[in-house]
Biopython code that builds the backbone (N, CA, C, O; Angstrom):
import numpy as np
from Bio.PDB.StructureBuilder import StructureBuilder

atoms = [
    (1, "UNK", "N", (9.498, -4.269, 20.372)),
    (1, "UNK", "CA", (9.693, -3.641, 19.087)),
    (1, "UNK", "C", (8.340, -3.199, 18.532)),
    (1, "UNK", "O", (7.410, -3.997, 18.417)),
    (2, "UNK", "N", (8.259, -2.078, 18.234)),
    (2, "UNK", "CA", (6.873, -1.414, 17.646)),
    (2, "UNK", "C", (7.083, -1.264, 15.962)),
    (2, "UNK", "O", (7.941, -0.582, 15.402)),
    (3, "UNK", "N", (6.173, -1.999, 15.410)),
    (3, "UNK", "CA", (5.904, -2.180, 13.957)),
    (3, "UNK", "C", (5.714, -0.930, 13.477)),
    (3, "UNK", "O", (4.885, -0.249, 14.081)),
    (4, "UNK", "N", (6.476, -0.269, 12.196)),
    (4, "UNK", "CA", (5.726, 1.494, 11.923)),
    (4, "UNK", "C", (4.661, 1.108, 10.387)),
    (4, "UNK", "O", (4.303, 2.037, 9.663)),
    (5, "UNK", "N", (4.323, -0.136, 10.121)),
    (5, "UNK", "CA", (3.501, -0.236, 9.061)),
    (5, "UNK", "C", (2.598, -1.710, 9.232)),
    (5, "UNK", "O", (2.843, -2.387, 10.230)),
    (6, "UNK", "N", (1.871, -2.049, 8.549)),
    (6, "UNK", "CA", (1.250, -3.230, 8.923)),
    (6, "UNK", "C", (2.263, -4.287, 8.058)),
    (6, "UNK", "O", (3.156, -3.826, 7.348)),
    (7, "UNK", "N", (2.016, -5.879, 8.199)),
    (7, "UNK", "CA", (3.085, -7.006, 7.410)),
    (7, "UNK", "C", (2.480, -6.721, 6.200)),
    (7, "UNK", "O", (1.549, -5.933, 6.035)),
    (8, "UNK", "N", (3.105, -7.468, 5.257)),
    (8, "UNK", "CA", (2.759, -7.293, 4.057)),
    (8, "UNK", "C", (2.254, -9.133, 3.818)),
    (8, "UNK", "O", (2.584, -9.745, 2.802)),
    (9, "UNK", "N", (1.632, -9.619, 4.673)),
    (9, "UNK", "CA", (1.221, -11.093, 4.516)),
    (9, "UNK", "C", (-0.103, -10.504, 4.127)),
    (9, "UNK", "O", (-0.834, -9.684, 4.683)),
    (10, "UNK", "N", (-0.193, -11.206, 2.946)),
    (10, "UNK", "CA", (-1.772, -11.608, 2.790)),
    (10, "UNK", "C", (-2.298, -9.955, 2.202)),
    (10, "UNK", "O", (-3.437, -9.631, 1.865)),
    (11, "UNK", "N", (-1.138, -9.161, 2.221)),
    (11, "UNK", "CA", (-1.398, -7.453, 1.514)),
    (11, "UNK", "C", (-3.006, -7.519, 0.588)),
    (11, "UNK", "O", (-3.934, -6.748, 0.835)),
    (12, "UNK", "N", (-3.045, -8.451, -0.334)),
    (12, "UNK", "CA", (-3.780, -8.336, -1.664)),
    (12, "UNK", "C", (-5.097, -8.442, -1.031)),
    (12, "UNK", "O", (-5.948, -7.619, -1.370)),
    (13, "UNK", "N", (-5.348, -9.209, -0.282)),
    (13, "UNK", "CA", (-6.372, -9.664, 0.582)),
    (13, "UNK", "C", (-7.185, -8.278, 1.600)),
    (13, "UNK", "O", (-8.298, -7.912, 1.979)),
    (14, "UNK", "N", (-6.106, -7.991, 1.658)),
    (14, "UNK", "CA", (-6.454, -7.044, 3.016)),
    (14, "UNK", "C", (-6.621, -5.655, 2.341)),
    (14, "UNK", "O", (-7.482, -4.950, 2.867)),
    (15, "UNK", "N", (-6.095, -5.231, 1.488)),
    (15, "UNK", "CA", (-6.532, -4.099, 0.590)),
    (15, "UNK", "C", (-8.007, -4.161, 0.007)),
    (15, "UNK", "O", (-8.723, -3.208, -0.301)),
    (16, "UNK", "N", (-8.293, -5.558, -0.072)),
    (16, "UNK", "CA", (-9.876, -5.578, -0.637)),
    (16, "UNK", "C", (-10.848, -4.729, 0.339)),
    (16, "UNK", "O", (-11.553, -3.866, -0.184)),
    (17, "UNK", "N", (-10.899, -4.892, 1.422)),
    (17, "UNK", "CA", (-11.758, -4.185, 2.818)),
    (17, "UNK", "C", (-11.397, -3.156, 2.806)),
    (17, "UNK", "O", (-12.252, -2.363, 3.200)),
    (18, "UNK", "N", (-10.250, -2.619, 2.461)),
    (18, "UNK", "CA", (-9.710, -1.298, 3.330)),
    (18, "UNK", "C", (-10.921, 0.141, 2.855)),
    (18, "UNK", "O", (-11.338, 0.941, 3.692)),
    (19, "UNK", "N", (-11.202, 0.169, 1.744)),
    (19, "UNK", "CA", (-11.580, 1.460, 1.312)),
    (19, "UNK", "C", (-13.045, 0.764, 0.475)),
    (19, "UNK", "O", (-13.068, 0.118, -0.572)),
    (20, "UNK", "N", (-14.101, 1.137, 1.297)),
    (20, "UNK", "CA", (-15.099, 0.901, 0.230)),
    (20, "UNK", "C", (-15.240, 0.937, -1.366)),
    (20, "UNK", "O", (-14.489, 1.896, -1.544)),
    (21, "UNK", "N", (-15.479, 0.737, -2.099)),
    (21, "UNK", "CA", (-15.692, 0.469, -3.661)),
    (21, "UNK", "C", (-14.238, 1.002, -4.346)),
    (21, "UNK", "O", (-14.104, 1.709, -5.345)),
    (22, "UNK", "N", (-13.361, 0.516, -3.608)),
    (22, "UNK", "CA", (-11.873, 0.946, -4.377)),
    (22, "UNK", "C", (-11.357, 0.130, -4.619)),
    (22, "UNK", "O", (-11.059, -0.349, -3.525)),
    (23, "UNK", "N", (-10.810, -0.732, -5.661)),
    (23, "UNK", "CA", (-10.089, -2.233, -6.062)),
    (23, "UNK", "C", (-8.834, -1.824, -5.316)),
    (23, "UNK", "O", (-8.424, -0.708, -4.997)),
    (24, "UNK", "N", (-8.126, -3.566, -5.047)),
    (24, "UNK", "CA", (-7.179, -3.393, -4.541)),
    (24, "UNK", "C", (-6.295, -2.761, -4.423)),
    (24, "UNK", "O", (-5.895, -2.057, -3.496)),
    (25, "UNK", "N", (-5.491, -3.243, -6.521)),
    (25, "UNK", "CA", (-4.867, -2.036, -7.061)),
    (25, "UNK", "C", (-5.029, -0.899, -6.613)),
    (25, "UNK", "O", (-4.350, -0.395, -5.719)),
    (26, "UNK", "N", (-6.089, -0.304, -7.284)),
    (26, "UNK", "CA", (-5.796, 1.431, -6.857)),
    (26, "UNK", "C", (-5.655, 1.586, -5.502)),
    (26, "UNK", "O", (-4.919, 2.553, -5.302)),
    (27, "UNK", "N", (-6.059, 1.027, -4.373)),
    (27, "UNK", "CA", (-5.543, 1.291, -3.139)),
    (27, "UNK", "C", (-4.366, 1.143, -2.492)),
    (27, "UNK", "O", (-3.931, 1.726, -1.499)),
    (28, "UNK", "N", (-3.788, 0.091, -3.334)),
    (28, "UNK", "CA", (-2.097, -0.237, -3.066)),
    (28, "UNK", "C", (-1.297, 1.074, -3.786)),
    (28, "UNK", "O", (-0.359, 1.627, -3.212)),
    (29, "UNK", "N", (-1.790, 1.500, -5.121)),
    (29, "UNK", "CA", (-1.407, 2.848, -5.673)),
    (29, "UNK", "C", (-1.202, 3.698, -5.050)),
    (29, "UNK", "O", (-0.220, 4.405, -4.820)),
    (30, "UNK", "N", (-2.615, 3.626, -4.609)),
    (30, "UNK", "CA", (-2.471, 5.139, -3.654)),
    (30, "UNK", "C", (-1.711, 5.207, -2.097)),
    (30, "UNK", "O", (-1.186, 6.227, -1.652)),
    (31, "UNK", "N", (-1.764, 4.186, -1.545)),
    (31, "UNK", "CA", (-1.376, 3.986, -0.413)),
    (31, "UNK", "C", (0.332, 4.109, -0.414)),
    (31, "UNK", "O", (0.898, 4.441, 0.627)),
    (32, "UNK", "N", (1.137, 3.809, -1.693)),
    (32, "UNK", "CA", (2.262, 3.889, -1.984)),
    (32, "UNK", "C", (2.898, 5.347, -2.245)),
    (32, "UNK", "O", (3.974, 5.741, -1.796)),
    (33, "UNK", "N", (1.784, 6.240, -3.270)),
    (33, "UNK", "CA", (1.623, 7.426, -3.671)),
    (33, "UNK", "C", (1.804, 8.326, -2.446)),
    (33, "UNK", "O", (2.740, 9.022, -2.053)),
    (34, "UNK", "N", (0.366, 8.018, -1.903)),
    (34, "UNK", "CA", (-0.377, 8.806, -0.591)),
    (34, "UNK", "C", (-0.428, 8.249, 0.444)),
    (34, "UNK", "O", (-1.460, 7.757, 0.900)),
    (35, "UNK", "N", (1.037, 8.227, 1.166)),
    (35, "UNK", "CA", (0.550, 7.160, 2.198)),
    (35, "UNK", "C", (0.166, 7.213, 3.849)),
    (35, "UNK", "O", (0.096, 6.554, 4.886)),
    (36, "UNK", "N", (-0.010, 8.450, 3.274)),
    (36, "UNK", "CA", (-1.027, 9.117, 4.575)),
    (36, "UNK", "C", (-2.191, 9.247, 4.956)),
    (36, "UNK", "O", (-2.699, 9.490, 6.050)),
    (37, "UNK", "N", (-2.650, 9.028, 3.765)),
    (37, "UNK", "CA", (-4.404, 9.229, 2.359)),
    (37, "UNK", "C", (-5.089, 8.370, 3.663)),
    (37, "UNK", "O", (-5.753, 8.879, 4.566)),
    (38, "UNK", "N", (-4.745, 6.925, 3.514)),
    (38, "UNK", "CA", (-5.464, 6.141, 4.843)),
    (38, "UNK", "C", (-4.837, 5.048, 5.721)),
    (38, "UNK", "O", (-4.868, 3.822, 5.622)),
    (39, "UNK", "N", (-4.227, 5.913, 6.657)),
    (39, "UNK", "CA", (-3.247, 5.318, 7.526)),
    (39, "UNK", "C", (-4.147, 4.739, 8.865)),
    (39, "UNK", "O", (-5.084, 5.317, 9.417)),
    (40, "UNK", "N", (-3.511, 3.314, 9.229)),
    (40, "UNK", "CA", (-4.397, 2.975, 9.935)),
    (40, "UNK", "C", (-3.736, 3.041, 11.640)),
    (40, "UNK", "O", (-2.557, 2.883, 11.959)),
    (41, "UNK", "N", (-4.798, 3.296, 12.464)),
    (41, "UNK", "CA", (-5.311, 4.439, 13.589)),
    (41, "UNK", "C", (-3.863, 3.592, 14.431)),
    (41, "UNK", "O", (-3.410, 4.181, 15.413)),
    (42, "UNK", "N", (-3.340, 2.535, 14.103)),
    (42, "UNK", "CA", (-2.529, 2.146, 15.135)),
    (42, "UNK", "C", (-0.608, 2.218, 14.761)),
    (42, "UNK", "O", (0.286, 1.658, 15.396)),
    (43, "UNK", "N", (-0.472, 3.177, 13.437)),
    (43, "UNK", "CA", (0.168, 2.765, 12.838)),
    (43, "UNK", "C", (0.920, 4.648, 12.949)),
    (43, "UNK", "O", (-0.013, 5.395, 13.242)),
    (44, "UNK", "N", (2.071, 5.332, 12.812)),
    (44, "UNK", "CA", (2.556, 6.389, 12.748)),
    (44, "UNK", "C", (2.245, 7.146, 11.914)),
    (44, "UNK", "O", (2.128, 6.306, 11.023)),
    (45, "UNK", "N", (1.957, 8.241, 11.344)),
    (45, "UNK", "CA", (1.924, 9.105, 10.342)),
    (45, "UNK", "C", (3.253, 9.708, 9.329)),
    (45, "UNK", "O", (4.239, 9.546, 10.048)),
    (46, "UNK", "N", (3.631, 10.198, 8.274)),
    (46, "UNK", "CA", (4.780, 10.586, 7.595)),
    (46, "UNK", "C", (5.935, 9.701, 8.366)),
    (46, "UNK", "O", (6.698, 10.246, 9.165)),
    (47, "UNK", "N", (5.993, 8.566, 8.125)),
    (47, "UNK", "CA", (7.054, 7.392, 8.066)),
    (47, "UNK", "C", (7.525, 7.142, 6.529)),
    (47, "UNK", "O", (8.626, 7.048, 5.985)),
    (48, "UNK", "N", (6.220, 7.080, 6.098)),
    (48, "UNK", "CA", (7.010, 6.806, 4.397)),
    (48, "UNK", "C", (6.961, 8.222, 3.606)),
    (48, "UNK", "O", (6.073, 9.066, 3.492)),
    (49, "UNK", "N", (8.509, 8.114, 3.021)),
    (49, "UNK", "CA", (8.549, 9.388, 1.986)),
    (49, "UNK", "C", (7.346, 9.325, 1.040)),
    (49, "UNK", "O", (6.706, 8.347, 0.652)),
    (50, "UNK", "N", (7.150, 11.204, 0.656)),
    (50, "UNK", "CA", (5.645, 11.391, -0.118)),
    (50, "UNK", "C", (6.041, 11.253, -1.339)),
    (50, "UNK", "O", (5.131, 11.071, -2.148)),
    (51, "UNK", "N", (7.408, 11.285, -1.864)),
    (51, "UNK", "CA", (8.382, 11.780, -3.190)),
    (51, "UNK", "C", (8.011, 10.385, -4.285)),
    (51, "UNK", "O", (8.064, 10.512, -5.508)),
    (52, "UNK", "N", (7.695, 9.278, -3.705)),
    (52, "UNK", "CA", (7.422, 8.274, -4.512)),
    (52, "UNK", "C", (7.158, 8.248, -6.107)),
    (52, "UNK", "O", (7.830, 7.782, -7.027)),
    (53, "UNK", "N", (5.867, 8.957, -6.080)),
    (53, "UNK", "CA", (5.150, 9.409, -7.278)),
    (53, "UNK", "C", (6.394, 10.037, -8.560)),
    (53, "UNK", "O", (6.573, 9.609, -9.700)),
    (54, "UNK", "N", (7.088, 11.159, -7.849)),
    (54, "UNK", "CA", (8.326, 11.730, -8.528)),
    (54, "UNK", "C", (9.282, 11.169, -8.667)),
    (54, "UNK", "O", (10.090, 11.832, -9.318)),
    (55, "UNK", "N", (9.804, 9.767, -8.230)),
    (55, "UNK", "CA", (11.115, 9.264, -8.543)),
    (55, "UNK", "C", (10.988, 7.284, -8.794)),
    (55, "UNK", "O", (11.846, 6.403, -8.742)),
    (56, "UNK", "N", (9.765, 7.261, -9.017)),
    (56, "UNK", "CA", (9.385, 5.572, -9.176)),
    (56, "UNK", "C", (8.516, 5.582, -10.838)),
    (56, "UNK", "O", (7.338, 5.941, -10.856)),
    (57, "UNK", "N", (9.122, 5.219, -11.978)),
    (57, "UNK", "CA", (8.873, 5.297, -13.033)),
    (57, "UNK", "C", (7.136, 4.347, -12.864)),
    (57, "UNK", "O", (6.851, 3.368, -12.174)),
    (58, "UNK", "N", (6.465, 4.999, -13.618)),
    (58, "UNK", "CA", (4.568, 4.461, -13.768)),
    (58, "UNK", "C", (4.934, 2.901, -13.938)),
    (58, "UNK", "O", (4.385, 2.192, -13.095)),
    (59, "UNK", "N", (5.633, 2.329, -14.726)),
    (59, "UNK", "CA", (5.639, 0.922, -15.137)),
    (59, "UNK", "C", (5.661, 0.313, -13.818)),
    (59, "UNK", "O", (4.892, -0.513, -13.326)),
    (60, "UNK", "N", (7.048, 1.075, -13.176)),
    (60, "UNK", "CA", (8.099, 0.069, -11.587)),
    (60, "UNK", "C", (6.553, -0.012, -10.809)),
    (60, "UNK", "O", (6.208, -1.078, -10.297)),
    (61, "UNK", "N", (5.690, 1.153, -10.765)),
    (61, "UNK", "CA", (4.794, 1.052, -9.765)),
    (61, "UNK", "C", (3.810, -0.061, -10.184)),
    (61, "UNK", "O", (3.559, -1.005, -9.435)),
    (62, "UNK", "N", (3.323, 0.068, -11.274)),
    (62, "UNK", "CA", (2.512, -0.976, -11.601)),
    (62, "UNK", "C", (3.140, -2.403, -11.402)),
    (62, "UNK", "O", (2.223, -3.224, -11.442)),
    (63, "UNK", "N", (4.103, -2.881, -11.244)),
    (63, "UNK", "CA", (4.766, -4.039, -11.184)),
    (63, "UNK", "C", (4.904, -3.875, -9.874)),
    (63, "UNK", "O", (4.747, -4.997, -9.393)),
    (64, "UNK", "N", (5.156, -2.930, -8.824)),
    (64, "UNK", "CA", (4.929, -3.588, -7.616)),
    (64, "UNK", "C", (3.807, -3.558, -6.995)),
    (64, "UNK", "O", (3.683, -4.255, -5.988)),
    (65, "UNK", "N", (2.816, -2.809, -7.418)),
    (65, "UNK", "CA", (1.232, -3.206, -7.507)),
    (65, "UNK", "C", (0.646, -4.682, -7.769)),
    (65, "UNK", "O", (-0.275, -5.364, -7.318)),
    (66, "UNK", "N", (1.286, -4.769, -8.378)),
    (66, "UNK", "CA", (0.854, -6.174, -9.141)),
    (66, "UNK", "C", (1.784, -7.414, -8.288)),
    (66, "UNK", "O", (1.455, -8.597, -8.202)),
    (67, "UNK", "N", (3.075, -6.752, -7.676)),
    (67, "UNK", "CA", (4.252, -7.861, -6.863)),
    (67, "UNK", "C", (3.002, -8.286, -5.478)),
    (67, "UNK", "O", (2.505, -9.363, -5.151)),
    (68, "UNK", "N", (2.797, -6.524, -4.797)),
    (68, "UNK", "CA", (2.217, -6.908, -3.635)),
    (68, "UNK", "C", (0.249, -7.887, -4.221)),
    (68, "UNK", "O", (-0.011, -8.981, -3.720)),
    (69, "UNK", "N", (-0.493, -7.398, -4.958)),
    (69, "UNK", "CA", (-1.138, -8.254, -5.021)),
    (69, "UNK", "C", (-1.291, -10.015, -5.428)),
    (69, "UNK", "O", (-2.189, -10.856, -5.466)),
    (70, "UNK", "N", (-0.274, -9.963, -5.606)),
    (70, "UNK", "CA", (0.442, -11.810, -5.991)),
    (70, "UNK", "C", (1.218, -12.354, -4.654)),
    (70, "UNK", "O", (1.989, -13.311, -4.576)),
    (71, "UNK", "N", (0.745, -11.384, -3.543)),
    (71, "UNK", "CA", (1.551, -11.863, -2.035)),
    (71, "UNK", "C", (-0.264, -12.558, -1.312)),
    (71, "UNK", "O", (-1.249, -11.866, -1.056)),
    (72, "UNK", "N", (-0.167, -13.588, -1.214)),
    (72, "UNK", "CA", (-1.682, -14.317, -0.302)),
    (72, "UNK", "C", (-1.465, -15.500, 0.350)),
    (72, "UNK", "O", (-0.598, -16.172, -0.210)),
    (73, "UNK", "N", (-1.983, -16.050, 1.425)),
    (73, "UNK", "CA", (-1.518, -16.695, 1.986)),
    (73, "UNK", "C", (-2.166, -17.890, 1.329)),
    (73, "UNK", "O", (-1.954, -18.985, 1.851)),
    (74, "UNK", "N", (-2.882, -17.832, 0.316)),
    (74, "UNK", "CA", (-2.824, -19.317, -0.303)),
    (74, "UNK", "C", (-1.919, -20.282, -0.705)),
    (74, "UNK", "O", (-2.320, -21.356, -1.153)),
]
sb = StructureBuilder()
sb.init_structure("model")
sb.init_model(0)
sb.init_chain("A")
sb.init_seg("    ")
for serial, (resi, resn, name, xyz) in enumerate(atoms, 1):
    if name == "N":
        sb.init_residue(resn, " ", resi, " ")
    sb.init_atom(name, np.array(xyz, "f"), 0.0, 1.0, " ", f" {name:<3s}", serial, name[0])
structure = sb.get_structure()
């Protein structure tokens, strides 16, 4: 079985590295937004719909911004 995204263990964690001087948040934003913006080299391209932005109210996103950074394996 071939994975088309990375797990979401430890997400909050792993967003810290991903993008030089970009907080987690905004990289989980964007990565949700744009999630092509920085797809990683082992992973498919246009798997996730781009429409996000247009049909996920600003609040819902910020709350699952905030869901996936409260996911850590502590």
């Amino acid at each position: 079985m071939r994975l088309v995204g990375p797990s979401w263990y430890n997400v909050g964690d792993h967003a810290v590295t991903r993008v030089p001087g970009q907080s987690p948040g905004f990289y989980l934003y964007n990565s949700i937004l744009l999630p092509n913006e920085y797809l990683n080299e082992t992973y498919p391209a246009n798997v996730m719909p781009m429409n996000y932005g247009e049909i996920i109210p600003q609040e819902d996103l910020a709350d699952i911004v905030a869901y996936l950074l409260s996911l850590s394996g502590e």
